[in-house]
C-alpha positions as CSV (number, residue, x, y, z in Angstrom):
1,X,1.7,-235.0,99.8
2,X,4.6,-237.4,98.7
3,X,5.6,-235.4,95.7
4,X,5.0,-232.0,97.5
5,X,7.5,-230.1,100.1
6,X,6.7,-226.6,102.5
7,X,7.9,-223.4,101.7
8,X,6.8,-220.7,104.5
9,X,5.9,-217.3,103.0
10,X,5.6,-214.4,105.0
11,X,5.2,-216.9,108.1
12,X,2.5,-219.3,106.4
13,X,3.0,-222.7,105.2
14,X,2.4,-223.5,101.6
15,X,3.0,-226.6,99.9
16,X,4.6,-226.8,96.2
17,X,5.1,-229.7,94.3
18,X,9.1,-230.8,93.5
19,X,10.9,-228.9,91.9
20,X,9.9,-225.5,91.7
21,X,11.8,-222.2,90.4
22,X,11.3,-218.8,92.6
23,X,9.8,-217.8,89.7
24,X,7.2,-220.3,89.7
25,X,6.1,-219.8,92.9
26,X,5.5,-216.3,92.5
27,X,3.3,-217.2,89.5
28,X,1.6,-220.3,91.4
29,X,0.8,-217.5,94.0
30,X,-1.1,-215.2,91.1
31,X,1.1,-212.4,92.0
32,X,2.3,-210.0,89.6
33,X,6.2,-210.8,89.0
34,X,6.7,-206.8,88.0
35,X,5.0,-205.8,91.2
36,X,6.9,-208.0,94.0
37,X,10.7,-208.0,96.0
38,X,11.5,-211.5,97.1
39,X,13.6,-212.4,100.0
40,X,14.6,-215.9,100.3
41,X,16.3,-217.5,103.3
42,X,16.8,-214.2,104.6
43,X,18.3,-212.6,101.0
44,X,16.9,-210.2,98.3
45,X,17.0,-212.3,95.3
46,X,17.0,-210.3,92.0
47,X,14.3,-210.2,89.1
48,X,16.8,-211.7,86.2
49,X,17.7,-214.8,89.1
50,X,14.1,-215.9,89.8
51,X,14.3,-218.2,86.7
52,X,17.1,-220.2,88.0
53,X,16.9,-219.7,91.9
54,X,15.5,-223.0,93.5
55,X,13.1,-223.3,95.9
56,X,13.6,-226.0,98.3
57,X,12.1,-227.7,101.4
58,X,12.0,-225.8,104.3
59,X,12.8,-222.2,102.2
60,X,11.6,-219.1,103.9
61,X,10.7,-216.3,101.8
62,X,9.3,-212.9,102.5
63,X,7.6,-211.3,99.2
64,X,6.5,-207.9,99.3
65,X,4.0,-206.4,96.8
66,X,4.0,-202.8,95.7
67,X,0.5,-201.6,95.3
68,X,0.0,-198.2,93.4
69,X,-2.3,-195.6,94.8
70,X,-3.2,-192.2,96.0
């Protein structure tokens, strides 16, 4: 796990390997990126920013997945 750090998401650990864009994670997680609202460190980080928001070591995020039904 030299090459890898831990992100905790929605109070799990996950590991990632270095360096990894917020929007990678979400698609190393199979989520939807269309269907999801991502709070890291504590702040809602918009769609069009995922591409260049950095995840680091220690990064705390909080996704939430809409889910349609009826």
């Amino acid at each position: 796990m030299a090459n890898e750090f831990k992100v905790t998401i929605n109070g799990e650990g996950h590991f990632f390997p270095t360096p990894q864009t917020l929007h990678e994670v979400i698609l190393s997680l199979n989520l939807e990126p269309e269907r999801v609202a991502v709070e890291l460190n504590r702040a809602i980080v918009k769609r069009p920013l995922w591409d260049s928001t950095p995840v680091e070591a220690g990064a705390e995020l909080e996704i939430v997945q809409f889910v349609g039904g009826g």
